[in-house]
C-alpha positions in Angstrom: -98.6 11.4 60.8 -95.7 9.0 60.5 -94.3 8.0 57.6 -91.8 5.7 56.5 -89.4 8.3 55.6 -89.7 9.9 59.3 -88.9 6.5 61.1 -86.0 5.9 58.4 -84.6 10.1 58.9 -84.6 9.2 63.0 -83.0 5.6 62.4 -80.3 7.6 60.4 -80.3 10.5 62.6 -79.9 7.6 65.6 -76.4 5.7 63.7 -75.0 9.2 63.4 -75.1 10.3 66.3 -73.9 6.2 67.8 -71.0 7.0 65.2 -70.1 10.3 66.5 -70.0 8.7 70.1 -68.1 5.8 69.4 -66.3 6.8 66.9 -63.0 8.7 68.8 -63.0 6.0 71.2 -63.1 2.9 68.4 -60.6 5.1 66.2 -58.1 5.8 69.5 -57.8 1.8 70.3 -57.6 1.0 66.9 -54.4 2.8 66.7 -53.1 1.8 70.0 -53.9 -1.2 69.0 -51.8 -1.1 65.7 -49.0 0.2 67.4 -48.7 -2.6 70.1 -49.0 -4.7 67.6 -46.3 -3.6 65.4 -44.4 -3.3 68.6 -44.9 -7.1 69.9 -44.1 -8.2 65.5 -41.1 -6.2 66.4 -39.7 -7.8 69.5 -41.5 -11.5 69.3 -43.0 -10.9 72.0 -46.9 -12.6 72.0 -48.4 -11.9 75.4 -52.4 -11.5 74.4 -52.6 -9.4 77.8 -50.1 -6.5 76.8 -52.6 -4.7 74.4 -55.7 -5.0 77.1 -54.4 -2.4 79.8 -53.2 0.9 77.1 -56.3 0.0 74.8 -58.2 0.6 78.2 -56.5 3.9 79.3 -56.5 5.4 75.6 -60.5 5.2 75.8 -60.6 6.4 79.2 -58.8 9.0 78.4 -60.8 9.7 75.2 -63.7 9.6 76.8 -62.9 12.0 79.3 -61.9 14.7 76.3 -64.9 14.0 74.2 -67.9 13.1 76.8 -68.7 16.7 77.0 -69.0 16.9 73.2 -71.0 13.5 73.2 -73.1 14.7 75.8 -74.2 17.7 74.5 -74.9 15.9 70.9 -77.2 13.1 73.3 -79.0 16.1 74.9 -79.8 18.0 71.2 -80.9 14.6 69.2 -83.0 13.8 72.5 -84.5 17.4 72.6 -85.5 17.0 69.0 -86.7 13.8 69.4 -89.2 15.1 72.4 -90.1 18.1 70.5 -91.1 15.9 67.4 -93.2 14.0 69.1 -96.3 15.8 70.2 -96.5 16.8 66.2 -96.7 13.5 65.5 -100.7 12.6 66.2 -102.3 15.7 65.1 
């Protein structure tokens, strides 16, 4: 049977795990981010396009160090998920 405290434990379950996958890659750009910043306060210079290309490569490169953790935390909330629902109707 489902409850409202089983859709509410998935929807939780479900922002986790978006925070655990976005969460290296927001946090890395945020701090490139902060540093160009300081960097272009520092030297006047304001070009808008300066922060677009290392913001880009620092969540490449964070994404290619964590996808295999974010992968495997997908394929174990979807496994769940499946195995949960068969239970669900009886």
């Amino acid at each position: 049977m489902v409850t409202d405290l089983f859709v509410v434990d998935i929807g939780r379950k479900a922002m986790l795990l978006m925070l655990y996958m976005c969460g290296p890659m927001l946090v890395a750009a945020l701090i490139v981010g902060l540093i160009i910043a300081l960097f272009q306060a520092a030297t006047h210079i304001n070009e808008m396009t300066m922060t677009f290309i290392p913001k880009i490569l620092t969540v490449v490169l964070v994404l290619m160090f964590f996808l295999p953790t974010m992968l495997a935390l997908f394929k174990d909330f979807f496994i769940n998920l499946m195995a949960v629902i068969p239970t669900l109707y009886h």
